[in-house]
C-alpha positions in Angstrom: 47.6 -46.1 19.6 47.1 -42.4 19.8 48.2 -39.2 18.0 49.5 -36.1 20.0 48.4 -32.9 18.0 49.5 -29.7 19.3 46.3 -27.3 20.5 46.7 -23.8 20.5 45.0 -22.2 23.6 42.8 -18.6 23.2 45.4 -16.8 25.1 48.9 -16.4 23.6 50.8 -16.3 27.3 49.9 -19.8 27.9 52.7 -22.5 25.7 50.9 -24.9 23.5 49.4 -28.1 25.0 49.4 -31.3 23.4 46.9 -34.2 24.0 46.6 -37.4 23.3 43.6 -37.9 20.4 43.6 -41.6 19.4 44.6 -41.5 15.9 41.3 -42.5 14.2 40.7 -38.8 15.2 43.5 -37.4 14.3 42.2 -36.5 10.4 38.8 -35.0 11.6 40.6 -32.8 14.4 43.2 -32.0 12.2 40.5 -30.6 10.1 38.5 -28.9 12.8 41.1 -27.0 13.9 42.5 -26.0 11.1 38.9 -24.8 9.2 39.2 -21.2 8.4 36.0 -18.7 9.7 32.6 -19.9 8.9 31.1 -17.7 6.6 28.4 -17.2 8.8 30.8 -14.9 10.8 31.8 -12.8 8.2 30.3 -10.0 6.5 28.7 -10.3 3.2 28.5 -7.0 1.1 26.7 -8.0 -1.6 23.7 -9.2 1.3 22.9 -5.8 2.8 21.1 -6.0 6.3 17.7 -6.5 6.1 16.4 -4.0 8.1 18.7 -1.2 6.2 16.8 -2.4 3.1 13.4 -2.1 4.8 14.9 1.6 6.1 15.4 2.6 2.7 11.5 0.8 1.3 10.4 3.3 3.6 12.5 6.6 2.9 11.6 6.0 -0.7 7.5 5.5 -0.3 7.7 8.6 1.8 9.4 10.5 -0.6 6.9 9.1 -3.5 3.8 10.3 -1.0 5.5 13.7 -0.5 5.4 13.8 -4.6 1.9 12.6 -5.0 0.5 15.3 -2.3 2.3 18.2 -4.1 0.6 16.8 -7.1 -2.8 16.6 -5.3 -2.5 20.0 -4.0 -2.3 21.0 -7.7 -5.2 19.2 -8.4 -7.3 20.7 -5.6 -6.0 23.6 -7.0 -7.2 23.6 -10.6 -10.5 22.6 -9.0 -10.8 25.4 -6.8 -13.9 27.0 -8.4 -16.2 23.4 -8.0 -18.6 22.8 -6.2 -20.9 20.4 -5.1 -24.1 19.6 -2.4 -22.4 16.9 -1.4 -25.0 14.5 -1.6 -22.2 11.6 -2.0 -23.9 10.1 -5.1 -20.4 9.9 -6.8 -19.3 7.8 -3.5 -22.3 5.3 -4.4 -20.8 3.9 -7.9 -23.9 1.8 -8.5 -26.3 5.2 -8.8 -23.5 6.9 -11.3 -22.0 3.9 -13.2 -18.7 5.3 -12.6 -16.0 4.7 -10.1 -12.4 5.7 -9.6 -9.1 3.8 -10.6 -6.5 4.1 -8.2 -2.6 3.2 -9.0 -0.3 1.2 -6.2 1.0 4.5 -5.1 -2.6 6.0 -4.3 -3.6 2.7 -3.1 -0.7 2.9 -0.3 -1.6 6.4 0.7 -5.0 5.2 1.5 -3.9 2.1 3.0 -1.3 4.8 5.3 -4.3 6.6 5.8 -6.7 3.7 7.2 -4.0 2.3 9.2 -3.7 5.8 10.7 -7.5 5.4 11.9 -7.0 2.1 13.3 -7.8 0.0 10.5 -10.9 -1.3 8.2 -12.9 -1.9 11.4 -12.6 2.0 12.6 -14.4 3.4 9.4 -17.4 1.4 10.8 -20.7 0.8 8.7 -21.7 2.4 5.8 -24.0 5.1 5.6 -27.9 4.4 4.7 -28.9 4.4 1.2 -29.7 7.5 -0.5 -32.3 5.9 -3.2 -35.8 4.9 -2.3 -36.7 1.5 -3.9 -38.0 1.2 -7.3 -41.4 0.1 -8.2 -41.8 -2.2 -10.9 -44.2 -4.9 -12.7 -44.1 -7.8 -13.7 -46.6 -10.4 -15.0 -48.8 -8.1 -13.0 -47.4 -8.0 -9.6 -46.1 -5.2 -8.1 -43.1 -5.5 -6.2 -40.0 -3.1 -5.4 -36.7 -3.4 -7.2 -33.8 -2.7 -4.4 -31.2 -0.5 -5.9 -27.6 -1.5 -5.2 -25.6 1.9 -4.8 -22.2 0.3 -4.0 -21.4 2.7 -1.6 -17.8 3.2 -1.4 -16.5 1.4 1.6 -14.2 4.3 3.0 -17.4 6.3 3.3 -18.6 6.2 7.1 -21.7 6.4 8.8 -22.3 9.7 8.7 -22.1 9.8 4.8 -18.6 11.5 4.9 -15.0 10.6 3.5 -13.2 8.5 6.1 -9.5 9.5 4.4 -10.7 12.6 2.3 -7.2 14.1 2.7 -5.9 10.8 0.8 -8.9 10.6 -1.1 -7.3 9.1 -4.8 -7.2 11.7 -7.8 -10.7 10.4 -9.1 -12.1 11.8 -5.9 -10.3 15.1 -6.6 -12.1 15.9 -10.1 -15.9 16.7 -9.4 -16.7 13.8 -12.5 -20.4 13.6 -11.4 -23.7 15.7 -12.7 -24.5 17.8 -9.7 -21.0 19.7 -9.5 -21.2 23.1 -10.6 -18.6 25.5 -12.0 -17.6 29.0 -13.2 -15.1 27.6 -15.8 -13.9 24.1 -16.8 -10.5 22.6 -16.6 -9.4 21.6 -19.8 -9.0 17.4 -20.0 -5.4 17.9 -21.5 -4.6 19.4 -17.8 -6.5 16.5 -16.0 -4.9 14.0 -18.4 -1.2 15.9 -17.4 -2.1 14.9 -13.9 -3.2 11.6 -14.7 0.3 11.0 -16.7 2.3 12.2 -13.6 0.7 9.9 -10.8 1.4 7.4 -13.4 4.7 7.6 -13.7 5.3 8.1 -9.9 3.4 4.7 -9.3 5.8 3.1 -12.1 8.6 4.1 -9.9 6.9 2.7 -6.7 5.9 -0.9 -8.0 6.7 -2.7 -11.4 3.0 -2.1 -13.0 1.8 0.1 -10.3 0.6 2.5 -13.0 -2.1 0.0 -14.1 -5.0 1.3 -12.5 -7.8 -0.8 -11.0 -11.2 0.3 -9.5 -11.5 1.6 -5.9 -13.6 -1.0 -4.8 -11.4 -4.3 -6.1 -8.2 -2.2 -4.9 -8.4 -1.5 -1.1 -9.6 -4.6 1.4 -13.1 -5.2 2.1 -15.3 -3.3 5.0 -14.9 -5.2 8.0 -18.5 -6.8 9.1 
């Protein structure tokens, strides 16, 4: 027993042609036919493309970076009169105690910047320590007490600032005892700075403002 059910062809200058289905398929053809677009095939608004949404991730982080360089170059500014023998003791936080925090914003202009030099692996090895070991005594022995400097791990080999132009606002400040001055910048204008890298990291992630130390922040040193 069969079913004749009335195919239309792709072109429209051909007539309809019918077949013979048996009529168990009848029902299931019926409904193939008959099945409107898959939504596959049509466009969804309210999905936008993914690569538009990366596109605009992009167009917005490099607007934030333009922002947090003008800020810098205020920064650098208001520091104009410091100096320093660049010894890089404030790069070695174990010798000063201190380090810098860095919010998600700085953090992705070093991570730019790294990338940009081919990676971890291209700052190369840190540069020799700076202390000689300490003598010490104990029960009557003398022995020597290894300082650990924590060298920052964006300094290279030669003891200079692999990303210096991206260096993080704590680099920017000239924090440590050996700078030298003519005239102080008043903490309420360091703080104003502080405030508006803040909010600009608040804008790039949900709790990028939360600082967190340089050396927990960026990746490892690649051995």
């Amino acid at each position: 027993m069969s079913t004749k059910i009335a195919l239309a062809r792709r072109s429209p200058s051909r007539p309809d042609v019918a077949c013979d289905v048996p009529s168990a398929y009848a029902p299931r053809l019926s409904v193939l036919v008959n099945r409107p677009p898959s939504d596959r095939s049509q466009p969804n608004p309210s999905r936008p493309d993914a690569r538009s949404r990366a596109r605009k991730d992009r167009d917005e982080q490099a607007s934030l970076f333009e922002e947090l360089s003008a800020i810098y170059r205020e920064v650098d500014e208001a520091f104009a009169g410091y100096g320093c023998p660049a010894s890089t003791e404030c790069c070695r936080f174990g010798i000063t105690g201190r380090e810098p925090y860095v919010t998600s914003i700085e953090l992705a202009l070093i991570e730019r910047a790294v990338a940009a030099l081919g990676g971890p692996r291209a700052v190369g090895k840190p540069p020799s320590p700076i202390t000689a070991p300490e003598e010490s005594s104990g029960r009557g022995k003398r022995r020597l007490a290894v300082v650990d400097e924590r060298i920052c791990p964006l300094l290279d080999a030669s003891g200079r600032c692999s990303i210096y132009a991206a260096r993080p606002l704590g680099c920017r400040t000239f924090w440590c005892d050996r700078a030298s001055t003519a005239g102080e910048v008043a903490r309420r204008e360091v703080n104003a700075f502080v405030r508006r890298i803040q909010d600009l990291a608040a804008r790039h992630k949900s709790g990028g403002d939360q600082g967190r130390p340089l050396t927990r922040a960026i990746a490892p040193r690649s051995k």
